[in-house]
VMD Tcl script that draws the C-alpha trace (Angstrom):
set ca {
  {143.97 -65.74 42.24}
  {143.67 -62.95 40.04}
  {142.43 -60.81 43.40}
  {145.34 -62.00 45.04}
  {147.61 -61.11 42.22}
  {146.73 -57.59 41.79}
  {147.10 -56.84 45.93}
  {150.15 -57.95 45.51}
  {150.80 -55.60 42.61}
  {149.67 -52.85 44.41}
  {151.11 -52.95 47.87}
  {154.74 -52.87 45.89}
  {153.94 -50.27 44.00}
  {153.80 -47.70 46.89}
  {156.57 -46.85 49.28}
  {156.94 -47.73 52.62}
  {156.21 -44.82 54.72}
  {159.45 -43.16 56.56}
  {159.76 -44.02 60.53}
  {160.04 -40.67 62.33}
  {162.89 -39.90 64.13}
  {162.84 -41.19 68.22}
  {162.18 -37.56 70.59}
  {164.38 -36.83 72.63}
  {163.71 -35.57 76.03}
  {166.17 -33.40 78.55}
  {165.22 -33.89 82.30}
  {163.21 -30.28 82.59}
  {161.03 -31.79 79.62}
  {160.49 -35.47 81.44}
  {159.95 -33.59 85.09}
  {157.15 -31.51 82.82}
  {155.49 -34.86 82.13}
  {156.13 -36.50 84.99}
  {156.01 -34.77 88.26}
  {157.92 -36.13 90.44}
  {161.23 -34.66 91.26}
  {164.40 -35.26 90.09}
  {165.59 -37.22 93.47}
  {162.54 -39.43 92.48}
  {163.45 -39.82 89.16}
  {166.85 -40.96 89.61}
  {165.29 -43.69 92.00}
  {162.77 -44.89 89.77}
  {165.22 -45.46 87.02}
  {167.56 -47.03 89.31}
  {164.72 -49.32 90.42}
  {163.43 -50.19 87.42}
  {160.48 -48.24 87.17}
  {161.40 -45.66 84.72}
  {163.12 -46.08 81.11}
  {167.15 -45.67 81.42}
  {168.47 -42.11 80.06}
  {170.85 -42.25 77.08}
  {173.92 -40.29 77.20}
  {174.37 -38.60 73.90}
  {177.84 -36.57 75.57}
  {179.45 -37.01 78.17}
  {177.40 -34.60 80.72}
  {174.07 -34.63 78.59}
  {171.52 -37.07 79.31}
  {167.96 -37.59 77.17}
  {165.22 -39.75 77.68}
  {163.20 -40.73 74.44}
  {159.88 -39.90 74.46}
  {157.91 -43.01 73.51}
  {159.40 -44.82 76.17}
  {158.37 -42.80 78.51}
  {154.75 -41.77 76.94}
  {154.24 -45.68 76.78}
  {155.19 -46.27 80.54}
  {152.86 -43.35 81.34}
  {150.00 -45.25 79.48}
  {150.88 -48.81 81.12}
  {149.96 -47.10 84.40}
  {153.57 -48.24 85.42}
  {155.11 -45.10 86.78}
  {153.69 -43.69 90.18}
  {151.98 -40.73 90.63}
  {154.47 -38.95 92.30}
  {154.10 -40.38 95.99}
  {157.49 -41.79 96.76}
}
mol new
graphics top color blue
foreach p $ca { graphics top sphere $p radius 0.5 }
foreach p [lrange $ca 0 end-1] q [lrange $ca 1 end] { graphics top cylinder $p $q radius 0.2 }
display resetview
């Protein structure tokens, strides 16, 4: 109890650490990482098979980079056959 008690005691006593802030990724940085073209990648995230860009203006479009990092690592996105 006493254990239990002092864990406690010490988990509030430090701060939580920060989240970092979400990369974001222009199309000439996502074509970099995944080679396909951009014809390809417009059909892959109309299909489905790629994360959905996020406008941030009107005519700029970003893709964050964990999304795409963690599709890469699923094995989910082709190879760039299409």
């Amino acid at each position: 109890m006493i254990v239990t008690d002092q864990r406690e005691a010490e988990t509030e006593d430090v701060a939580p650490a920060k989240p970092r802030p979400r990369r974001m990724l222009n199309e000439k940085q996502v074509l970099e990482i995944i080679p396909v073209g951009r014809t390809t990648l417009y059909r892959m995230e109309k299909s489905g098979r790629f994360p959905k860009a996020t406008y941030i203006s009107p005519n700029r479009r970003v893709w964050f980079e964990d999304e795409i990092i963690g599709k890469r690592l699923a094995g989910t996105l082709a190879s760039g056959s299409e």
